[in-house]
N, C-alpha and C positions, 0 to 999 in steps of 0.2 A: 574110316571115320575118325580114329585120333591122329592119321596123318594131317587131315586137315582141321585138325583145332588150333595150332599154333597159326594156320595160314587167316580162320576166323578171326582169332583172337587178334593178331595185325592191322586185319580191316575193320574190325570194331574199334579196335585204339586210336587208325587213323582219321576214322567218322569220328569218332568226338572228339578228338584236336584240332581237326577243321571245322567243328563246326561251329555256326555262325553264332553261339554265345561265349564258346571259348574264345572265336576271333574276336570278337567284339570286348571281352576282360581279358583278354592279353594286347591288346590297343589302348585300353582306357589308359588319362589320364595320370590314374595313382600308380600305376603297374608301371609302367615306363620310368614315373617320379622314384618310387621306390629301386629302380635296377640302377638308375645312373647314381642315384645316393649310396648304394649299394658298391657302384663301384669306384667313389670317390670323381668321378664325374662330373657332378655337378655343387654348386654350394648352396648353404641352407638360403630358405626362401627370406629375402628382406621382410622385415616386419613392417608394419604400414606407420605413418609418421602420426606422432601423436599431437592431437589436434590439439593440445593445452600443455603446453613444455616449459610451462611455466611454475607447473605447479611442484617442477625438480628441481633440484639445486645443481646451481652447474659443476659441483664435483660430483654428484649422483648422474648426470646426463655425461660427464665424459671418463666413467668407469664403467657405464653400460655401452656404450658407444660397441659395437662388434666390429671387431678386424677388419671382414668385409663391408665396413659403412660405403656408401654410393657418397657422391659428392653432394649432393643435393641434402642427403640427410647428416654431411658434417658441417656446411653451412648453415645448417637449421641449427645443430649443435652449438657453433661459433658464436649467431646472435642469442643463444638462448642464454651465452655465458656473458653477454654483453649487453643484458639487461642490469640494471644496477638495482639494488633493493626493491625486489619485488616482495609484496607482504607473502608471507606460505601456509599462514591459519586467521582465521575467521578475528580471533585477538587483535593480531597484527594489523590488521583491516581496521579495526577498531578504532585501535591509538593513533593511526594512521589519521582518520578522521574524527576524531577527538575534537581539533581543536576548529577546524572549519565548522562544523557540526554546533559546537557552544557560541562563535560568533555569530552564524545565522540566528540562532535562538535567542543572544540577546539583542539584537538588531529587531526579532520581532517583539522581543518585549518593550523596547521603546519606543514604538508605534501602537503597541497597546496605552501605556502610560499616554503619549503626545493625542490616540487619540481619544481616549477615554476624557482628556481634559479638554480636547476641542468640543468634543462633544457635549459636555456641560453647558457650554457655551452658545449653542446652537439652537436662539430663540425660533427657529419655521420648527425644527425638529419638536421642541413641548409640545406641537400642536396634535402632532400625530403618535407620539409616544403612547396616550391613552388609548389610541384605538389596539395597540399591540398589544398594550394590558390587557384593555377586554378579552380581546382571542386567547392569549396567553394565561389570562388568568383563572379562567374555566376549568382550562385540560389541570392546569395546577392543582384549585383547591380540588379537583372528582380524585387527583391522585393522590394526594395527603389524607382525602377522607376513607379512599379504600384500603391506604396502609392503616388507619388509624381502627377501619374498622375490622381488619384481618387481625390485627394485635389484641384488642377487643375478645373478639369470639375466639380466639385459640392461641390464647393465655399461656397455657403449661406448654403449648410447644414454640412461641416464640421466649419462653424464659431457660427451655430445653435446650433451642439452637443460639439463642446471645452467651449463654455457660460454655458453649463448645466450640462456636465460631464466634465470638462479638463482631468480627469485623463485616460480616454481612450488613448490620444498618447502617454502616459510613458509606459502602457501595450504595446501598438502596439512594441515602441525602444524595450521592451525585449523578447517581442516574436517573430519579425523578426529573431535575432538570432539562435534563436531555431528553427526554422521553415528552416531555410539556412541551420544548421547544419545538419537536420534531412535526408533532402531533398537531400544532398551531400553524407551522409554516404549511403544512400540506394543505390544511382548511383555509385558511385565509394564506396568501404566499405575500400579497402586496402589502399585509399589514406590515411585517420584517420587511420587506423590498425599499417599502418608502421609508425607511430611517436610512439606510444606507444611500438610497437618492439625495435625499435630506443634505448626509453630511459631504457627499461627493460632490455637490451643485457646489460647495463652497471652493475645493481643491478644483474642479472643470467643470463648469457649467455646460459645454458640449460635447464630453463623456458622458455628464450623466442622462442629458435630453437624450442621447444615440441609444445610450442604456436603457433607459425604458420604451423608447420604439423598441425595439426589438423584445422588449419584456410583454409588452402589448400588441404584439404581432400576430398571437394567436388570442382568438376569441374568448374562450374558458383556460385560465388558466389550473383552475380547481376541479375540473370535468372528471377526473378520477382519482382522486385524492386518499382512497380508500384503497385501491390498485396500488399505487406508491408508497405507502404504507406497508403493506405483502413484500412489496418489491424489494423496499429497504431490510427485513427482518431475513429475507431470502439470501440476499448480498452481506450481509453483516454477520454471519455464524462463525467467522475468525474471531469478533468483538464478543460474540457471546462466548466461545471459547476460552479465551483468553481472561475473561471476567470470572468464569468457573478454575482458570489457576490460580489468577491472584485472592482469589475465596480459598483457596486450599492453604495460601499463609499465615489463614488468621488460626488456625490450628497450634501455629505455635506461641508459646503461651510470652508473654510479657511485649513481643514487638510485632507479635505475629498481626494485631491489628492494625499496628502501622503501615506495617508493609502493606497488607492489604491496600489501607486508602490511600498510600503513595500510588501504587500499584493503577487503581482502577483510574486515580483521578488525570494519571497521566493518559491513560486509554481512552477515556472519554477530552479527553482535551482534542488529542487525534481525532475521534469522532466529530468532535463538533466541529473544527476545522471546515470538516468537507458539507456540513449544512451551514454555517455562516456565508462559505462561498459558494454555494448553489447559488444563490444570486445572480454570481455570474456565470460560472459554469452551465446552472441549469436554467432558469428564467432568461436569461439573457441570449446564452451561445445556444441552450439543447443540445449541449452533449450527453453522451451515450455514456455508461460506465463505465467499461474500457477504458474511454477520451478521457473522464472524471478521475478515474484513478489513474494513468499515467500524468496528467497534470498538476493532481496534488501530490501527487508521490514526489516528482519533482523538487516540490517547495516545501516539503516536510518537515524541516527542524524549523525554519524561520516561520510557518503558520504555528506549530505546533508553541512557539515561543509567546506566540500572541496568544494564543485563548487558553493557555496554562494558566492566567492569572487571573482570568477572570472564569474559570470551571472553580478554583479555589476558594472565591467568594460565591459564586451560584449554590457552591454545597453547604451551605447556609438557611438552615431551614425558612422557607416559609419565603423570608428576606432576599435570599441570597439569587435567588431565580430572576429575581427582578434586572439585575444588573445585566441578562442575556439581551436586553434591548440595547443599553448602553454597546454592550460588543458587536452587537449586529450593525449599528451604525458606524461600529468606531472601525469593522471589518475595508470601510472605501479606503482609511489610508494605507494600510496595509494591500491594496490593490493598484491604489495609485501609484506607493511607492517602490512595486513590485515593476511595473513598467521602467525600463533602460531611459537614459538620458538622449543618447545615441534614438531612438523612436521616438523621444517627442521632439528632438529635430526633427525628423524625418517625416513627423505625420503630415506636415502642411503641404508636402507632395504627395498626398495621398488622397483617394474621394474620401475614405472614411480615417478618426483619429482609432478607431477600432482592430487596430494591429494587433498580433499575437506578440505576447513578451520576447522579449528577443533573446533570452537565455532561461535556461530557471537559476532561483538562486535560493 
């Protein structure tokens, strides 16, 4: 019996080294990786090329470089070092674009100015400017009466919150505005529509006849106005965000108000942007969001340049909302002269002068 324990013990060692799980992990993959690394064999596994080699400086990308680089990833290295001033933080991007960024902006402010005065000018437009008021003047006085009437009934706590934050009613002056604006165009869209026809008939009279075909393409424009509304508040929770930090500046005490209303009124400038030009975007093209914000994103500083000066005056109580007709119509030059020179050649070879802008700028 103990002669044959060592002859067991043999054939039990040899059944579990043959067998098919030990064969199977002394086959894998890591088992064989680790013996030839083990016996200097093989060399370390190249690392995978990095998709953004830009984001190193080319003395950083050739002191990491390893001994074994392949060719393919020391010509990746060579152009990486033969990029010339690539910006390396978000700053540098900045300054970078600095100066393009303030020419667009004042480019759009002088199409606000040019059109703000054409638009004085602009005897068919008197005729319909009052029907804007109307719509727009409703949503107005309902919103000045229910600030007036919230101030009213809860006294000690709006004299609690202007002690700790003042800067909140300068937001409120300029987003009334905006909120009257918004609120009008969804209910009535063609009262704002036809000033910007108005002033667009004068610049092309076959833009703008194209433009309202296609505005009146669909039956009801106003069919869910109330929908659109949701929609907008749903899409906008960056703008409310963003409106709750620049509220967190008025905390501090002597400029913290200012900041505030620099703060908001440039955010609401942005905002209005992209309802002045619903017009075309949306009444005209029906694009999608998506479509809407890759389009204004595009032309950002030079829209943002235009309706800067006239959110400035809308935050003007009572007064100052009035001037959002003025910029609604004065919005077609800034459309017209958003269109390339290079496409209005080019339209008369075309069935429609209704081309997409041929760049953004």
């Amino acid at each position: 019996m103990s002669s044959n324990n060592p002859t067991q013990r043999a054939s039990f060692a040899s059944r579990f080294t043959n067998s098919p799980v030990m064969t199977r992990l002394r086959n894998s993959p890591v088992i064989s990786a680790a013996r030839r690394w083990a016996s200097g064999k093989a060399s370390p596994k190249p690392q995978p090329k990095d998709p953004n080699p830009r984001r190193y400086s080319s003395s950083n990308a050739t002191n990491a470089a390893p001994a074994s680089q392949s060719a393919s990833d020391k010509t990746q290295t060579s152009s990486t070092e033969n990029i010339p001033n690539q910006p390396t933080n978000k700053l540098a991007k900045f300054i970078k674009n600095a100066s393009p960024r303030a020419r667009k902006m004042w480019e759009g402010l002088q199409e606000a100015a040019i059109g703000g005065w054409s638009v004085l000018h602009n005897q068919k437009l008197q005729q319909n400017y009052f029907t804007f008021l109307k719509s727009m003047g409703v949503v107005l006085l309902a919103m000045y009466g229910i600030l007036a009437l919230i101030c009213t009934l809860y006294l000690p706590v709006v004299l609690f919150i202007s002690a700790w934050a003042p800067g909140l009613f300068g937001q409120i002056l300029t987003l009334i505005p905006l909120w009257s604006f918004v609120l009008a165009k969804k209910r009535y869209p063609m009262a704002a529509n036809r000033l910007f026809l108005d002033e667009l008939a004068r610049l092309s009279p076959q833009r703008a006849k194209e433009l309202e075909d296609q505005m009146n393409s669909t039956e009801t424009l106003n069919q869910s106005w109330v929908q659109d509304v949701f929609h907008d508040l749903r899409t906008s929770w960056h703008f409310t965000r963003y409106s709750l930090m620049w509220l967190c500046f008025s905390l501090i005490p002597v400029v913290g108000s200012l900041i505030t209303w620099i703060g908001q009124t440039w955010l609401v400038a942005d905002k209005m942007g992209w309802n002045l030009l619903s017009v075309y975007t949306i009444s005209a093209k029906k694009m999608s969001y998506r479509q809407q914000k890759h389009w204004m994103r595009a032309r950002k500083w030079r829209i943002i340049g235009f309706t800067l000066p006239y959110m400035l005056l809308a935050s003007i109580p009572f007064v100052g909302p009035l001037f959002l007709g003025i910029a609604q119509a004065a919005t077609a030059h800034i459309y017209f002269h958003l269109l390339s020179k290079d496409t209005e050649t080019t339209k008369k070879q075309t069935l429609s002068p209704l081309i997409e802008f041929k760049r953004p700028t």
